[in-house]
N, C-alpha and C positions, 0 to 999 in steps of 0.2 A: 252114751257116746263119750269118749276119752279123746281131747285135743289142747292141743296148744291155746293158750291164752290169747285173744288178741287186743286190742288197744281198747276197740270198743267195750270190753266184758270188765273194764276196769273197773267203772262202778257197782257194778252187780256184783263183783269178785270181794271189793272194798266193803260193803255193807254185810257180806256175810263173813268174812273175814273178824269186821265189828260186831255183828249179833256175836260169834262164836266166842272170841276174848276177852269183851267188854273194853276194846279201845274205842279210839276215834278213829272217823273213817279216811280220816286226813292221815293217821299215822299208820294206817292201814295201806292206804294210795302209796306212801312212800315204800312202804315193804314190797309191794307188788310192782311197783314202777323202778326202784332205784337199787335195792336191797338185792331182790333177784333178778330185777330186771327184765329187759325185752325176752321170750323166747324160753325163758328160764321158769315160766308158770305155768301149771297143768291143770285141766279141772274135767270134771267128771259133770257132762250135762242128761238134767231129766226135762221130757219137756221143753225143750227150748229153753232153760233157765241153768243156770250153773247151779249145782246140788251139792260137789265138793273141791278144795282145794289144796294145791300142795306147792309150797314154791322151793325151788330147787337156787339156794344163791351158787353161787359158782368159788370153790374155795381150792387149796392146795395141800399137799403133806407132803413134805420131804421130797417137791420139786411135780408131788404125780397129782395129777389134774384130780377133782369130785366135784361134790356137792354137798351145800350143808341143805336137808331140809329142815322146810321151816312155816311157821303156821298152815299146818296140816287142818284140815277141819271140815265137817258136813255139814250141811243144813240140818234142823231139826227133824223135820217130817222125813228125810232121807238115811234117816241114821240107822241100823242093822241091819241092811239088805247088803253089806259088803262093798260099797261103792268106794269105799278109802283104799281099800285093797286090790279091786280092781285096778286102781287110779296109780295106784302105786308101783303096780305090776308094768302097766302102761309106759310110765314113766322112768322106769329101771330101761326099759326097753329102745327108748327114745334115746335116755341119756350115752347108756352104753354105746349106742353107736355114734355118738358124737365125740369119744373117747374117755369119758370119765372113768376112774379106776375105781370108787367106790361113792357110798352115800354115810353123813353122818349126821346123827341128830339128837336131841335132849330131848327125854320123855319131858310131857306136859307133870306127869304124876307117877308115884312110884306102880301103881297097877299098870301103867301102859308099858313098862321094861317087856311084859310076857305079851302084849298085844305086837310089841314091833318085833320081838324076837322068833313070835311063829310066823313072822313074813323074812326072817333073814338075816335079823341084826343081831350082834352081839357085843356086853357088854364092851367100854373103851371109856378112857381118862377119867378115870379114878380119880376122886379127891380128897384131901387129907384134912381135917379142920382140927385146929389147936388155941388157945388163949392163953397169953401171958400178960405177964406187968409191963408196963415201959419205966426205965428206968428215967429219972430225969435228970438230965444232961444239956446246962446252961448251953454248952460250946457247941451242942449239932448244928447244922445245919445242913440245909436241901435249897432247890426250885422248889416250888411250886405250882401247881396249873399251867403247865409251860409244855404242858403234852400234846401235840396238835396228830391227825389222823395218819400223815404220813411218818410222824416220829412215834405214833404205836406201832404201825409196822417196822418203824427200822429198830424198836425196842425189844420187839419179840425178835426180829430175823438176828439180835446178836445174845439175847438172854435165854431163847426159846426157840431153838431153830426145831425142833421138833414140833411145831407149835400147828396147828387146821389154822392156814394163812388166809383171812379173806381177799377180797380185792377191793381196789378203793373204793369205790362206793361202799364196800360194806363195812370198811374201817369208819369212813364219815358219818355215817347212818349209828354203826355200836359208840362209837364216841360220845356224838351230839347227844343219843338217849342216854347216855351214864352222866354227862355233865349238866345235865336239865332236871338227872334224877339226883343231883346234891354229891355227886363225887368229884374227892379233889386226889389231882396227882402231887406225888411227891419222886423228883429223882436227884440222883447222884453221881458220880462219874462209877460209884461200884456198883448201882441199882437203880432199880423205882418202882412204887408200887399208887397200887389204886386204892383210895378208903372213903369209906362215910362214918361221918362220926353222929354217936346217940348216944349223947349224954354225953358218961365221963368212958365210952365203951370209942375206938378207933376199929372197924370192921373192912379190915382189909381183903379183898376179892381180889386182888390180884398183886403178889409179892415174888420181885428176883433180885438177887444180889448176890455177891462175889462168894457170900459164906455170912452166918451167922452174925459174924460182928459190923457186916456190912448191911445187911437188915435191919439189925437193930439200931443201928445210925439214923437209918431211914425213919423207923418209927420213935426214934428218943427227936429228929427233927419236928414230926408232924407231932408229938406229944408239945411241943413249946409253941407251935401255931395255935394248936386248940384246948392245951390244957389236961387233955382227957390220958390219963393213967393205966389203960390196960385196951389189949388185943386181940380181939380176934382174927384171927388170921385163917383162908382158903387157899391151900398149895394143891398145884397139880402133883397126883402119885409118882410120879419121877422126879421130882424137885430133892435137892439133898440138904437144904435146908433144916432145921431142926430135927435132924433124924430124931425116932424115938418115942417122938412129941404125937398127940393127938389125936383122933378118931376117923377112919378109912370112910368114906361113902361111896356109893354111886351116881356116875356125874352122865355120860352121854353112852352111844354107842354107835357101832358102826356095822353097814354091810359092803362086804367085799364082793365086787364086779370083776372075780378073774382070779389071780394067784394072791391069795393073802399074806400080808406083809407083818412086820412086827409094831405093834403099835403101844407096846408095852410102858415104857416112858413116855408116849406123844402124849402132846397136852392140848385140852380146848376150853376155852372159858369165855362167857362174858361173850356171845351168840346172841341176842337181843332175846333171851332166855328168860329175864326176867328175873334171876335169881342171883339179887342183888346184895 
């Protein structure tokens, strides 16, 4: 049986959420309560017991309503009879007619790209990774950690207007877990970007700026906060930043509910994905 989540199935929902990820089921609650929210969780019951999950948070692209999913997951004993699939199907079903124009999501692993593409999805936002030096430069300067939830989104809607917009709640929720995970912002009137530093390495996840020399301002900044001499840096595939630079990967994908649109430059990052 495939239904809508209700308030009571939180716990149930939350501990297998936890078996399947190895979080806590406190930060499990929050994903199913806040993240997706009311309305916005489906699961697949065996038994009177919920057996799978899928939470659909509610996000945007270039103004047209979706969804990102997100901790998709079975119970053990319920895993290869199809129940995810079903679930899924279910829930394309539901959402569609509530007007959502498509579904986007980040494989757990690179084998799962073919498990979600034989239900529909295909390849979207590409990412580009490169490393260089930081130059040191007494004179940069930046903010930093001065990035609060709603000034991520006013960040992307002027750096990244192509950008899968979550909603507040789920700007709050991606925030709070990158800043509890040891990331600091750094911005400037031409940029900002997101980094964690190891070592003498500055491992930026998220970087926009006017142009090349407006970046590297950014990062000769946070090179004087922490010392650390070189970059790794995550660009979305349409970013024009370092052209040239770096190594292409696969980042998420998408399925389109209706007339497919061009998603060729759109960007998405930093989905509580995990891939920090």
């Amino acid at each position: 049986m495939f239904r809508a989540a209700q308030p009571a199935d939180q716990p149930a929902l939350a501990a297998l959420f936890a078996d399947s990820f190895g979080d806590p089921p406190a930060f499990a609650g929050e994903v199913i309560g806040k993240f997706a929210g009311p309305g916005n969780v489906f699961l697949a019951e065996v038994e009177g017991k919920p057996a799978a999950l899928l939470c659909a948070a509610p996000v945007t692209l270039e103004g047209r309503p979706g969804v990102y999913y997100y901790g998709l997951c079975t119970a053990r004993e319920a895993r290869g009879k199809g129940l995810m699939t079903g679930l899924m199907d279910w829930a394309r079903q539901q959402l569609r007619q509530r007007g959502a124009a498509f579904a986007v999501l980040v494989p757990a692993g690179p084998a799962l790209f073919d498990f979600y593409a034989a239900r529909g999805f295909e390849k979207a936002f590409g990412l580009r990774r490169l490393e260089r030096p930081i130059r040191n430069n007494l004179w940069a300067r930046a903010d930093f950690d001065s990035v609060t939830a709603k000034g991520w989104e006013a960040l992307r809607r002027r750096w990244a207007p192509q950008s899968v917009m979550l909603n507040g709640a789920g700007y709050i929720m991606a925030l709070t877990d990158l800043y509890s995970g040891g990331v600091t912002t750094v911005e400037t009137n031409e940029g900002y970007g997101f980094y964690f530093q190891q070592g003498d390495t500055l491992r930026f996840v998220e970087l926009f700026a006017e142009g090349d020399r407006a970046a590297e301002k950014l990062m000769e900044a946070a090179r004087q906060k922490t010392g650390a001499g070189r970059a790794v840096i995550t660009l979305g595939q349409g970013q024009n930043l370092f052209l040239g630079e770096g190594a292409p990967q696969d980042y998420g994908m998408i399925d389109f509910w209706g007339q497919p649109f061009d998603v060729r430059d759109a960007y998405m990052r930093l989905m509580l994905d995990g891939d920090q």
